[in-house]
C-alpha positions as CSV (number, residue, x, y, z in Angstrom):
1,X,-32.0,-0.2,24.4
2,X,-28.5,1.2,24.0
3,X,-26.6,2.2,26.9
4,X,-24.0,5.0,27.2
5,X,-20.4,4.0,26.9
6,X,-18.0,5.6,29.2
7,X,-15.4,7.8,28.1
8,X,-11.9,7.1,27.6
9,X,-9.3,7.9,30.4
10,X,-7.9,10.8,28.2
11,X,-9.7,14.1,30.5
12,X,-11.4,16.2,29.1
13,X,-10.2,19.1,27.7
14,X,-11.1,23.1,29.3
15,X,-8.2,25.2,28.6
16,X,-9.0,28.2,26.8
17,X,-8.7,28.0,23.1
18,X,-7.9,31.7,21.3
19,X,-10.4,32.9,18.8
20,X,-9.1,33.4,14.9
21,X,-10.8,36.9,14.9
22,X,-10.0,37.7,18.8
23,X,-6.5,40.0,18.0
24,X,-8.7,41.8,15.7
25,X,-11.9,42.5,17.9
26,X,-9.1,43.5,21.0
27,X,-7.8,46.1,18.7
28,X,-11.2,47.6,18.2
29,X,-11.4,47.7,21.8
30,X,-8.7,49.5,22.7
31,X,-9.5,51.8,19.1
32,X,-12.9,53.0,20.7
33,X,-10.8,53.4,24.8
34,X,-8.7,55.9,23.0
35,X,-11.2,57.8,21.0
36,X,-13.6,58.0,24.1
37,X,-10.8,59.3,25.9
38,X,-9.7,62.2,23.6
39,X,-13.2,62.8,22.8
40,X,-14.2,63.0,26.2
41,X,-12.3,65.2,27.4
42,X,-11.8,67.3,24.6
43,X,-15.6,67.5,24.6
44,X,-15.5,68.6,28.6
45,X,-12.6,71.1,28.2
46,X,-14.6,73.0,25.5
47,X,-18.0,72.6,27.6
48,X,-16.5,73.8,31.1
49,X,-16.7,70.4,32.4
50,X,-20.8,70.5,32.6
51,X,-22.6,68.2,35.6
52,X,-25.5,65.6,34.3
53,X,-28.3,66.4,36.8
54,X,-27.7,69.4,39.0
55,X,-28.4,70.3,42.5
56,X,-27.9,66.5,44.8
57,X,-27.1,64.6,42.0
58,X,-24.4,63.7,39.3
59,X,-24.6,61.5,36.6
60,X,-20.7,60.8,36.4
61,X,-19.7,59.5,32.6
62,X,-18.5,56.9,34.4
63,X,-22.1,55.6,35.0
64,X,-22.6,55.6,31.1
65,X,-19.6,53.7,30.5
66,X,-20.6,51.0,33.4
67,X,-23.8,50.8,31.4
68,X,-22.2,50.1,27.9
69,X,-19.9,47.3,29.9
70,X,-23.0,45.6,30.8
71,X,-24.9,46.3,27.6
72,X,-21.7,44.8,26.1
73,X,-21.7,41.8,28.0
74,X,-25.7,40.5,27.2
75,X,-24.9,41.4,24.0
76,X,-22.3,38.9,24.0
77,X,-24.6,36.5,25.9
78,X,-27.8,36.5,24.4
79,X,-26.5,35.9,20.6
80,X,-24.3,34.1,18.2
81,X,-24.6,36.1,14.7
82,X,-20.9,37.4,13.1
83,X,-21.9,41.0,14.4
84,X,-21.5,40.2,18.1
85,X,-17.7,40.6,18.2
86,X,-17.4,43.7,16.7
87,X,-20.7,45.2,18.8
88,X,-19.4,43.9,21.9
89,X,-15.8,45.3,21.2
90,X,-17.3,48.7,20.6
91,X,-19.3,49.0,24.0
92,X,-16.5,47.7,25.5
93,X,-14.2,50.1,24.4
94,X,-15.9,53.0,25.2
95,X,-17.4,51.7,28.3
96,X,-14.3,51.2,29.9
97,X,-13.0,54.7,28.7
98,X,-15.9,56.2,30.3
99,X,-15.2,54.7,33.1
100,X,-11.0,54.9,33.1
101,X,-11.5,58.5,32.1
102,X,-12.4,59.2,35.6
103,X,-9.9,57.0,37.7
104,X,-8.9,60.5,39.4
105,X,-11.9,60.8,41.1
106,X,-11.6,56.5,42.7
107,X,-7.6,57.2,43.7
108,X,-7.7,60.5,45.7
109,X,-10.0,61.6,48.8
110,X,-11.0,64.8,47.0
111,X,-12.4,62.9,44.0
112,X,-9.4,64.8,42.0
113,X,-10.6,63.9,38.3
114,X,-7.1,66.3,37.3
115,X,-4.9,64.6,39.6
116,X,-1.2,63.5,37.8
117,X,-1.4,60.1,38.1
118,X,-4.8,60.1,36.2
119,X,-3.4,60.6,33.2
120,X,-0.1,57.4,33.0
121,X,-2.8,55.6,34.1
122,X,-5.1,56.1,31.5
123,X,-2.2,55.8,29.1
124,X,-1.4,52.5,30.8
125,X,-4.4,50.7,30.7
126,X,-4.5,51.6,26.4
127,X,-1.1,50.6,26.4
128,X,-2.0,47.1,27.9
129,X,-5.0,46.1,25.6
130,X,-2.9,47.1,22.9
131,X,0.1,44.6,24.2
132,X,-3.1,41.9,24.6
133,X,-3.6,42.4,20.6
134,X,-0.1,42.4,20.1
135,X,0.2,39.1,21.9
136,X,-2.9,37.6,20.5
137,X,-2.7,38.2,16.8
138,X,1.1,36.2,17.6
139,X,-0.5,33.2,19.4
140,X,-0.4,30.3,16.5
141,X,-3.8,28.7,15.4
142,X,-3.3,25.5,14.3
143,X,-3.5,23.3,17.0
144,X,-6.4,20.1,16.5
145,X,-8.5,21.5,19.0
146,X,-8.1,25.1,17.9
147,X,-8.9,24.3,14.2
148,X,-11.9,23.0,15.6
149,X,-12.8,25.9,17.4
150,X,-12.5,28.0,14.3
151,X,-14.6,25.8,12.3
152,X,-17.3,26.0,14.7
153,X,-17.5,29.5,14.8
154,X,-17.1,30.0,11.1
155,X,-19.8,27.2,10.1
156,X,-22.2,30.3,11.3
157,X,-22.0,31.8,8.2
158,X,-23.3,28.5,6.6
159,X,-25.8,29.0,8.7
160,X,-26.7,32.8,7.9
161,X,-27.1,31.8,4.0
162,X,-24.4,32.2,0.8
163,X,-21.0,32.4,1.5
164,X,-19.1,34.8,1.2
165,X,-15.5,33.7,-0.5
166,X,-13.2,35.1,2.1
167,X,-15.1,33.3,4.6
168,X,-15.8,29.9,2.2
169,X,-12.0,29.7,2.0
170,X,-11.2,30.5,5.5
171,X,-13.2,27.9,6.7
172,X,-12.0,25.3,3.9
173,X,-8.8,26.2,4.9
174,X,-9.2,24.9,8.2
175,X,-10.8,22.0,7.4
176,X,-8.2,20.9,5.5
177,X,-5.6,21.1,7.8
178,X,-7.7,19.4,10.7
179,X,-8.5,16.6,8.2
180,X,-4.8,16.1,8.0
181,X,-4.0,16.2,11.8
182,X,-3.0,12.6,13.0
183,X,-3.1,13.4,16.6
184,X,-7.0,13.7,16.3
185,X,-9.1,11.5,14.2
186,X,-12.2,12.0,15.7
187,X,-11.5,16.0,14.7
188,X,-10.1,14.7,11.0
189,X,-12.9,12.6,11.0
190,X,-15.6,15.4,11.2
191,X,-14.0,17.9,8.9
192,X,-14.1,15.2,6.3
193,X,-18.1,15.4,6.8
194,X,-18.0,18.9,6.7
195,X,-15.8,19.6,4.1
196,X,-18.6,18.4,1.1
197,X,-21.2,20.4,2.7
198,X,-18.9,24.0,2.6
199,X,-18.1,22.7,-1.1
200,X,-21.7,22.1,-2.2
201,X,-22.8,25.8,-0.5
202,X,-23.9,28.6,-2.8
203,X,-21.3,31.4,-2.6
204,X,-22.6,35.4,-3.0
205,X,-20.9,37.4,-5.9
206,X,-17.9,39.3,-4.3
207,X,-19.1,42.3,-3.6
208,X,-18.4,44.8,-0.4
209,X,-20.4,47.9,0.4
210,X,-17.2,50.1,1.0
211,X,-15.1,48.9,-2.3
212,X,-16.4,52.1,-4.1
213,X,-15.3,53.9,-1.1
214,X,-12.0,52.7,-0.6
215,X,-11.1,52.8,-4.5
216,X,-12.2,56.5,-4.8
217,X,-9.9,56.9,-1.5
218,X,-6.7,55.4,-3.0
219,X,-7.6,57.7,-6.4
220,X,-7.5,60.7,-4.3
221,X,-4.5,59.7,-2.8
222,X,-2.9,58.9,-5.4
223,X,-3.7,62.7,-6.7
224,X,-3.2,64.5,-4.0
225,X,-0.1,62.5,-2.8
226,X,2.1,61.6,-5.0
227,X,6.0,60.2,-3.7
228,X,7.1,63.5,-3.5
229,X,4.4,65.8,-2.0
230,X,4.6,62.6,0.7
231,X,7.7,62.5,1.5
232,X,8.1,66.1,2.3
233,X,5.4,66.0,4.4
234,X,7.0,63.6,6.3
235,X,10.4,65.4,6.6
236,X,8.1,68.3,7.9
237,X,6.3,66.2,10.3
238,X,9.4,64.4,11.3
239,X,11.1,67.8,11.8
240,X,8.3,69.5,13.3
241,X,7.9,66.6,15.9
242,X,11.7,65.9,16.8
243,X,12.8,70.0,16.9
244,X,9.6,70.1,19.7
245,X,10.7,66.8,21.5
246,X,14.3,67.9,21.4
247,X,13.2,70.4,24.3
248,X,13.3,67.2,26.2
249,X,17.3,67.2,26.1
250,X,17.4,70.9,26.7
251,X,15.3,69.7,30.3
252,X,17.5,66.8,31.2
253,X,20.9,68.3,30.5
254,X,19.2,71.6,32.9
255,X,18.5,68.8,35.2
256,X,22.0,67.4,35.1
257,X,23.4,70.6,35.8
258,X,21.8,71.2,39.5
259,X,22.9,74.6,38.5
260,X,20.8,76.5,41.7
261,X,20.6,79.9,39.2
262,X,18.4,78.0,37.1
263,X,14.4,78.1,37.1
264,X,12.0,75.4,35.8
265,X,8.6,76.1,35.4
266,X,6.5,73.0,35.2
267,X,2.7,73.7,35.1
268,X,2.8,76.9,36.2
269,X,4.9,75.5,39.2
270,X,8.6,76.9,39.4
271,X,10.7,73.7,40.6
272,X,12.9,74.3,43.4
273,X,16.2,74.6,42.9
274,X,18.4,70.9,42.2
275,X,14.9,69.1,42.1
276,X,14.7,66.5,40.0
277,X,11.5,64.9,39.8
278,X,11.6,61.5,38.4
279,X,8.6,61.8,35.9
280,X,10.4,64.7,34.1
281,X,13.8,63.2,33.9
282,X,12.5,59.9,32.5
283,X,10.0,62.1,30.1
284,X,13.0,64.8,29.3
285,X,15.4,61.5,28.7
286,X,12.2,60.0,26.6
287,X,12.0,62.8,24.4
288,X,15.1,64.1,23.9
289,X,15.7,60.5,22.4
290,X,13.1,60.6,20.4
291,X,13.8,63.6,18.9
292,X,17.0,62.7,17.4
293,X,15.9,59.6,16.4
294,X,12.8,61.7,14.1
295,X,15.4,64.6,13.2
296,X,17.6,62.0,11.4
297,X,14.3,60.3,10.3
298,X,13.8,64.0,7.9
299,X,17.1,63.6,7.4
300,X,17.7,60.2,5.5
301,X,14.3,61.1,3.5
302,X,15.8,64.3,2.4
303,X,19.2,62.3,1.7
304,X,16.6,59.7,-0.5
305,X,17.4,57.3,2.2
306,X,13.6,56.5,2.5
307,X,13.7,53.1,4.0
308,X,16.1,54.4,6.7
309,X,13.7,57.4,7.4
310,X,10.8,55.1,7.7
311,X,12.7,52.4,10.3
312,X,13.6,55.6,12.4
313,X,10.5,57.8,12.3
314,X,8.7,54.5,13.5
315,X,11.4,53.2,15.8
316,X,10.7,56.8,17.4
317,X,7.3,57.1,17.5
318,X,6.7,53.7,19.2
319,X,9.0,54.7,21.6
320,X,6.8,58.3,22.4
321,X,3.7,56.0,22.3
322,X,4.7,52.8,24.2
323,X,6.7,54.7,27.1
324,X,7.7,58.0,27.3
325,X,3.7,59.4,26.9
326,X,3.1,58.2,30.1
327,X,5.4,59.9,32.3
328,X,4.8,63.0,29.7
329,X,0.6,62.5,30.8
330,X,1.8,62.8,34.5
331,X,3.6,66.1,34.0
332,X,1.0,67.7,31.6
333,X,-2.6,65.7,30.4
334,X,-3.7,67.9,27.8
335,X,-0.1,68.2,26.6
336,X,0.1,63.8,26.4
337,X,-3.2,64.0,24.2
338,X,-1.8,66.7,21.7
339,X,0.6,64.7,21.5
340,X,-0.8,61.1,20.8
341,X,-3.0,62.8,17.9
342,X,0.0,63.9,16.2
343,X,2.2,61.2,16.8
344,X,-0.5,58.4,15.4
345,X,-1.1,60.9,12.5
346,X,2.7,60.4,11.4
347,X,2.8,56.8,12.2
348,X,-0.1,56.6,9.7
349,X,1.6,58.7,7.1
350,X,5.0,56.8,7.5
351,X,2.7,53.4,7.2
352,X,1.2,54.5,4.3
353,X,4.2,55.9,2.6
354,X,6.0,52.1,3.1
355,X,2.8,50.3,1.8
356,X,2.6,52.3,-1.2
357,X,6.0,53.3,-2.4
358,X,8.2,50.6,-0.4
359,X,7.3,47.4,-1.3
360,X,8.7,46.1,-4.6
361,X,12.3,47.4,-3.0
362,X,13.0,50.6,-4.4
């Protein structure tokens, strides 16, 4: 009878090891925060801000989004197939913005769901699982035990039946480079047993459900926006955008000036005179910086200067997005989500307008 040999003095391992596809499943997260957030309370604001249940009870969305967070987490327990990421990322996303959504009501005695700070803090907790992404689609893979990792989870789709080819070489690709890692020939030893069965598996015609749908999208565009028509509408949105958040400047010079004849109305609240409030300096400072920077965005574009447009128009909206929106959402909440809408739908259009026209160097 055999008996068990003990292990080498090397300890075992149990720091965490990053997943290939975990940068991507984060950035669906925070994806469905922000669109339960906007939806949310766009959806309340045109309702009155209805009550679930009447009379003693309230059935708070915050409850729903509590029960997606749990839902998401069994999910994530109970099975292993290639749709458990995605599913999981989804209820958490909205489960949390359910639940964020209403941080006014946890902070303040009088359950304030409007109160200021409700908003930056919203904003905050996007901005952080968006700087998680950031970070994690950053973090290198190819580490022995990380390769491993990833060829463990992708051997699952061995397991569900054909290949597809963007998975077959994904995985091949990995095995290859653990085969050649020196460090670990216990882990090069076992992708060289793997490595014949991924080869011998039947592969499924490439095919994807959405290919018709994307290719009739990119006709369209290519129709409907050609370079020019795309360019002007990103002078106008530039424009449009900068000319708004140039009031900023007109706010923080007024500001500057302690001039006591001068009235500020904020909210429907006229500041007293010499106040400066520190949220609307650093959002008036915020804005009026990137204002310029998206009027002289237009104005390299309308000077043919397109890759200088597109480095400033983007260099300004990440700078509305990543900072000043949330001291902009303590001054005014609706006001911060008007402007998020627009300010992604530029940053799309300026993406778009690089990918398509940008590339080869003209």
């Amino acid at each position: 009878m055999s008996e068990l040999v003990p292990a080498a003095a090397t300890p075992r391992l149990r720091g965490p090891v990053p997943r290939s596809d975990g940068a991507r499943s984060v950035r669906l997260v925070a994806v469905a925060f922000g669109v339960t957030v906007v939806v949310t309370r766009l959806y309340l604001a045109l309702t009155g801000y209805p009550q679930i249940g009447g009379g003693e009870y309230h059935l708070a969305h915050a409850l729903w989004g509590g029960l997606l967070l749990l839902v998401g987490g069994i999910v994530a327990l109970l099975w292993s197939n290639p749709w458990v990421q995605p599913t999981t990322a989804v209820c958490v996303g909205v489960g949390s913005g359910l639940f964020v959504d209403e941080v006014g009501k946890f902070i303040t005695r009088q359950n304030d769901y409007f109160t200021p700070l409700a908003a930056p803090i919203i904003y905050s907790c996007l901005l952080a699982v968006l700087g998680v992404a950031t970070l994690a689609g950053r973090v290198p893979l190819n580490r022995p035990r990380e390769l491993a990792y990833s060829v463990v989870v992708r051997l699952k789709d061995l397991a569900d039946g054909p290949l597809r080819p963007p998975a077959r070489a994904a995985l091949l690709r990995d095995l290859d480079a653990l085969a050649a890692e020196p460090t670990r020939p216990d882990l090069a030893a076992f992708a060289g047993e793997v490595r014949p069965l991924v080869e011998a598996a039947p592969v499924e015609e490439p095919r994807s459900p959405l290919a018709p749908v994307r290719a009739a999208a990119v006709r369209v565009e290519r129709v409907l926006l050609p370079r020019w028509v795309h360019r002007i509408l990103l002078i106008a949105g530039s424009l449009l955008l900068g000319l708004a958040s140039l009031v900023g400047l007109v706010v923080f010079v007024a500001l500057l000036s302690g001039d006591p004849d001068l009235r500020l109305v904020l909210d429907d609240t006229t500041l007293a005179p010499g106040s400066r409030p520190p949220a609307l300096v650093v959002a008036s400072a915020g804005e009026a910086v990137v204002g310029v920077l998206l009027v002289v965005a237009a104005g390299a574009w309308v000077l043919g200067r397109d890759r200088a447009g597109v480095r400033l128009c983007r260099a300004g909206l990440v700078l509305a997005l990543a900072g000043v929106n949330v001291a902009l959402g303590y001054l005014d909440a609706e006001l911060v989500v008007v402007a998020v809408v627009l300010e992604l739908g530029l940053l799309v259009l300026a993406g778009r307008y690089r990918t398509r026209f940008l590339r080869d160097g003209r």
